[in-house]
Backbone as CSV, one residue per row, in Angstrom:
resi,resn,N_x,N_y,N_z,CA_x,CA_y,CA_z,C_x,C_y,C_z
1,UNK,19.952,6.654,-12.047,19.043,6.449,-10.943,17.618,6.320,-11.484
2,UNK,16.844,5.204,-10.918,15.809,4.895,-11.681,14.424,5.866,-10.671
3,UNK,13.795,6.342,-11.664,12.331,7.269,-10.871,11.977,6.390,-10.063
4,UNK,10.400,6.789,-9.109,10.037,6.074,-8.597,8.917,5.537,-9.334
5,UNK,8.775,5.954,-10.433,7.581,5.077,-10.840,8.101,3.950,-11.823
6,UNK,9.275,3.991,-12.183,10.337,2.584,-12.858,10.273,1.864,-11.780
7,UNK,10.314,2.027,-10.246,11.011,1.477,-9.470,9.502,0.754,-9.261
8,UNK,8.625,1.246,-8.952,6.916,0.847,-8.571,6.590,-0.156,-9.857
9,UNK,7.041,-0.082,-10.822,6.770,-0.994,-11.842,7.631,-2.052,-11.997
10,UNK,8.944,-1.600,-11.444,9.685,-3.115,-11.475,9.576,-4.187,-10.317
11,UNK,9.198,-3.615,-9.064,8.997,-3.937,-7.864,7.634,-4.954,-7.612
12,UNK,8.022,-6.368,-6.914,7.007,-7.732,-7.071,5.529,-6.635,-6.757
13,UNK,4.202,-7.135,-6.955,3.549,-6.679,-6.581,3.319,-6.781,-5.591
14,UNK,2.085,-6.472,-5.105,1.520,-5.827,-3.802,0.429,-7.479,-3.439
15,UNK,-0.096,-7.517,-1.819,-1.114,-8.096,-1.708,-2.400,-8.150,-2.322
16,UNK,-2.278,-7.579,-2.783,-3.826,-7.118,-3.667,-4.488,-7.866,-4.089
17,UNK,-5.875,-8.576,-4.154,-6.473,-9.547,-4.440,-7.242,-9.362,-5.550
18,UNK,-7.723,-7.806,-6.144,-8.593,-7.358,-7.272,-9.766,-7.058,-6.300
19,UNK,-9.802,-6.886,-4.758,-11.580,-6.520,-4.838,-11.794,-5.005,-4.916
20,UNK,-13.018,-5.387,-5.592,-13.152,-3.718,-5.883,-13.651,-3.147,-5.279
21,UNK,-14.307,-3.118,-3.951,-14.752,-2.358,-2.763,-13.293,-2.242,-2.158
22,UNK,-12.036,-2.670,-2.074,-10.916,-1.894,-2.157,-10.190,-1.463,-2.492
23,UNK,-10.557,-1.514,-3.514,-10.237,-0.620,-4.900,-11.186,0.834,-4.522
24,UNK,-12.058,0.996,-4.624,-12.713,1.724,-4.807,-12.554,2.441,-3.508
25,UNK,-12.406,2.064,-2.378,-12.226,2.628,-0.855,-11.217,3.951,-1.614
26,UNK,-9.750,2.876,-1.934,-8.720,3.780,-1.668,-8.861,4.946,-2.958
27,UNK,-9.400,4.315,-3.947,-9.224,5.052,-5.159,-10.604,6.819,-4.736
28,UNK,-11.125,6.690,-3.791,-12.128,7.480,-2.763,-11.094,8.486,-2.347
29,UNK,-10.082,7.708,-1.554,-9.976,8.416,-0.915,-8.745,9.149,-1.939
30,UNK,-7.975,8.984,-2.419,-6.782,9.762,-3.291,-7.421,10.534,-4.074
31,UNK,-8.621,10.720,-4.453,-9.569,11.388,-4.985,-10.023,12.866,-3.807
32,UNK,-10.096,12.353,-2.296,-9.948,13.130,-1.828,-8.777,14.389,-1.447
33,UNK,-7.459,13.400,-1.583,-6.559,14.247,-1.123,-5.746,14.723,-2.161
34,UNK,-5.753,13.911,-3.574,-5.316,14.571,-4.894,-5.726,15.216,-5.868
35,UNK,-6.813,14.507,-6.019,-7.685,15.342,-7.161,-8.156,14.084,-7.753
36,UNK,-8.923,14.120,-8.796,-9.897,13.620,-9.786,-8.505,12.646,-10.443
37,UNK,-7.736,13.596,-11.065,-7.158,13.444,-12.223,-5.809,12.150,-11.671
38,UNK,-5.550,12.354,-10.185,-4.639,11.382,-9.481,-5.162,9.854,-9.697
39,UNK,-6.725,9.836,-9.568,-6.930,8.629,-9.727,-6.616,7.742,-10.683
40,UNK,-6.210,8.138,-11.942,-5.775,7.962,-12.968,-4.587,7.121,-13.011
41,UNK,-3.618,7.700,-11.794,-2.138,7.028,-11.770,-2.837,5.588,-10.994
42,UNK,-3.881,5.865,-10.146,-3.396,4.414,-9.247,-3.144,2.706,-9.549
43,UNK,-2.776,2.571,-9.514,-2.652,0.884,-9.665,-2.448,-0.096,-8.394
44,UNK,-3.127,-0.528,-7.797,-3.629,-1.114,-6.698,-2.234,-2.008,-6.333
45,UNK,-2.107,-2.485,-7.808,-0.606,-3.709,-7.803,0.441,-3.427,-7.221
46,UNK,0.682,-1.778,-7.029,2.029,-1.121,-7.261,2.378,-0.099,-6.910
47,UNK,1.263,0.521,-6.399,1.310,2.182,-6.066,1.015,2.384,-4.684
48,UNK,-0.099,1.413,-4.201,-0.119,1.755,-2.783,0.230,0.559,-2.095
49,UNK,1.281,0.907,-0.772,1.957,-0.115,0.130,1.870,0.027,1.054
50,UNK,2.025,-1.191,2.434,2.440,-0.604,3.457,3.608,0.063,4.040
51,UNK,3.426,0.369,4.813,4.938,1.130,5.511,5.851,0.277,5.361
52,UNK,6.046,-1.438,5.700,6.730,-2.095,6.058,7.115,-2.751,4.295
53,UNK,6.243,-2.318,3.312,7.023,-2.686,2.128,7.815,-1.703,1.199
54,UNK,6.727,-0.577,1.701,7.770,0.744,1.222,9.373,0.174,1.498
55,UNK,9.311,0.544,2.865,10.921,0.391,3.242,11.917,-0.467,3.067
56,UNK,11.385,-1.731,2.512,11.943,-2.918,1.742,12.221,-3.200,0.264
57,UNK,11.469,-1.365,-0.567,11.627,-1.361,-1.668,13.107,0.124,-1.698
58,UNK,13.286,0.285,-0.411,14.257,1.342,0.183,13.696,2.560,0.260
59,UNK,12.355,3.031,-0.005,11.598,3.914,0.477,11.015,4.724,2.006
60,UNK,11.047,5.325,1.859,10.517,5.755,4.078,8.818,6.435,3.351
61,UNK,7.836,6.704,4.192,6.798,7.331,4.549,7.273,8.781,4.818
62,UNK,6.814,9.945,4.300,7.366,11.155,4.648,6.564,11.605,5.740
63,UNK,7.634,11.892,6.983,6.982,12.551,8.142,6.013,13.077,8.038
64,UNK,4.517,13.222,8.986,3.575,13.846,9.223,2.436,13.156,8.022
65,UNK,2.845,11.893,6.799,1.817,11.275,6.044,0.632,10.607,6.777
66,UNK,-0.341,10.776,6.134,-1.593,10.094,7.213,-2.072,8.995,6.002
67,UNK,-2.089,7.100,6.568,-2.152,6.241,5.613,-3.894,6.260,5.376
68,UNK,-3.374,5.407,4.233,-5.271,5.580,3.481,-5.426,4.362,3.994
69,UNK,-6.809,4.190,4.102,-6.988,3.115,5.463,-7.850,2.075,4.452
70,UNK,-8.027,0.632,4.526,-8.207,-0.417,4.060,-8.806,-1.158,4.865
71,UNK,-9.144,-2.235,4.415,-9.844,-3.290,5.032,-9.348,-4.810,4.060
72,UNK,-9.049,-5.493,4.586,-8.626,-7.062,3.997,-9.373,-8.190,5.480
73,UNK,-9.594,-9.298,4.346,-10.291,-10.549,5.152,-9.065,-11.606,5.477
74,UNK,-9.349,-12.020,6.317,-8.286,-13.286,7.196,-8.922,-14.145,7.955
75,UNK,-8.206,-15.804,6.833,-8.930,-16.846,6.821,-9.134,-17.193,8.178
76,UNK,-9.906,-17.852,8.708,-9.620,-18.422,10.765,-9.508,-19.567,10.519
77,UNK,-8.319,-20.265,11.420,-7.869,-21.492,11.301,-8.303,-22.069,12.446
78,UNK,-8.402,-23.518,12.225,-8.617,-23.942,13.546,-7.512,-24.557,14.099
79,UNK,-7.541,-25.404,15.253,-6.980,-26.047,16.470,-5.605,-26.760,15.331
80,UNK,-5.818,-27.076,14.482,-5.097,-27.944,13.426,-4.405,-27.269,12.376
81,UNK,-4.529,-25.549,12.715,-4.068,-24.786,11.318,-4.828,-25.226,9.795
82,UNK,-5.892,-25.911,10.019,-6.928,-25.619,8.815,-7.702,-24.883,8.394
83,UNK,-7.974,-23.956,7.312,-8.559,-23.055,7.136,-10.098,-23.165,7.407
84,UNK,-10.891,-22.790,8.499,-12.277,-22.544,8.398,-12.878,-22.074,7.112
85,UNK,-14.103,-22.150,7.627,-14.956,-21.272,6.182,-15.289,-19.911,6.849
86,UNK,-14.898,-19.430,7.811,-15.301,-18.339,8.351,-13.577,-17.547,8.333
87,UNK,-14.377,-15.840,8.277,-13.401,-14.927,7.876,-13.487,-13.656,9.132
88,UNK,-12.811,-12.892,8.970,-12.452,-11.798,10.064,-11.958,-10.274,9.139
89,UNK,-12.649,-9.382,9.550,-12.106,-8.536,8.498,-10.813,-7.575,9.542
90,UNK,-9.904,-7.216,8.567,-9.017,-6.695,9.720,-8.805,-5.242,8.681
91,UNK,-7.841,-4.473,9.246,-7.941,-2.836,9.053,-6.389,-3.248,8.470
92,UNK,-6.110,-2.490,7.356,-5.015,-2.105,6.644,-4.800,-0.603,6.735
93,UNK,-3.313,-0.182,6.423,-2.864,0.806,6.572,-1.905,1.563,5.051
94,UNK,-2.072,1.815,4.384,-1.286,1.971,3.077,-1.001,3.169,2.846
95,UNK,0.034,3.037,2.049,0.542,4.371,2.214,0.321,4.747,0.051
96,UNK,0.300,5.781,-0.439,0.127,6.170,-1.763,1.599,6.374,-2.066
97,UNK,2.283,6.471,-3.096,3.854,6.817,-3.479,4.152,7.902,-3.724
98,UNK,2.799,9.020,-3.597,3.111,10.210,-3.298,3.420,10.633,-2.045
99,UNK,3.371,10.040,-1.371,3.483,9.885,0.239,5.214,9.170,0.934
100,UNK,6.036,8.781,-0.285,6.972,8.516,0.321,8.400,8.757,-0.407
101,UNK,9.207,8.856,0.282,10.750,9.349,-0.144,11.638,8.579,-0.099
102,UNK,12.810,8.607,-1.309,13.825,7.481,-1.243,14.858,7.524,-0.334
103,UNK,15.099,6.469,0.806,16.088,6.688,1.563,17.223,6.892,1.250
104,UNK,18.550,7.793,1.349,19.504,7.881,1.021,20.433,7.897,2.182
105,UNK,21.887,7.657,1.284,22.850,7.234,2.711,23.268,8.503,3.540
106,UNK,22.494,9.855,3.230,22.624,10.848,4.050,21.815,10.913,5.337
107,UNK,20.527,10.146,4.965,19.697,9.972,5.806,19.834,9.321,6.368
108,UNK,21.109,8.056,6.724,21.320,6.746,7.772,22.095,7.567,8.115
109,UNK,23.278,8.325,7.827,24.081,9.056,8.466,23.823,9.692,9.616
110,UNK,22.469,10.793,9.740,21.950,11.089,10.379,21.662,10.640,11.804
């Protein structure tokens, strides 16, 4: 059975574009809720997801987790589905991989 951090490294990456004001948001905030030394693990590529990719890598969100909150831009299209030059910032929700547990077939049982 492979860890979860084999599994976070073999797994396609993440949306992640490299900006570093969200980089730096989240790497803020795991700093808040882990320590100094957590920041160390993060890797933007691979470590933090949403809910909806966790669970597609067979992972769940562990009850009562509160997501580290983000911000990403989204292009506006027009009447024709062409990309404007104007952007919209929208709110992301991510979750850290300390924050989530591997589903097992005890848990569908359930």
């Amino acid at each position: 059975m492979q860890s979860i951090k084999e599994i976070i490294l073999d797994s396609p990456v993440t949306a992640y574009t490299g900006s570093e004001t969200t980089r730096a948001m989240i790497e803020e905030q795991i700093k808040e809720r882990w320590g100094e030394t957590e920041v160390k693990n993060f890797d933007p590529r691979h470590s933090a997801r949403t809910f909806k990719s966790w669970l597609s890598l067979g992972y769940r969100v562990r009850k009562g987790e509160k997501a580290l909150k983000s911000i990403t831009y989204v292009d506006v299209k027009d009447s024709q589905g062409n990309v404007t030059s104007k952007k919209y910032k929208r709110p992301c929700f991510l979750f850290y991989y300390r924050q989530v547990e591997k589903i097992t077939n005890k848990d569908n049982n359930e």
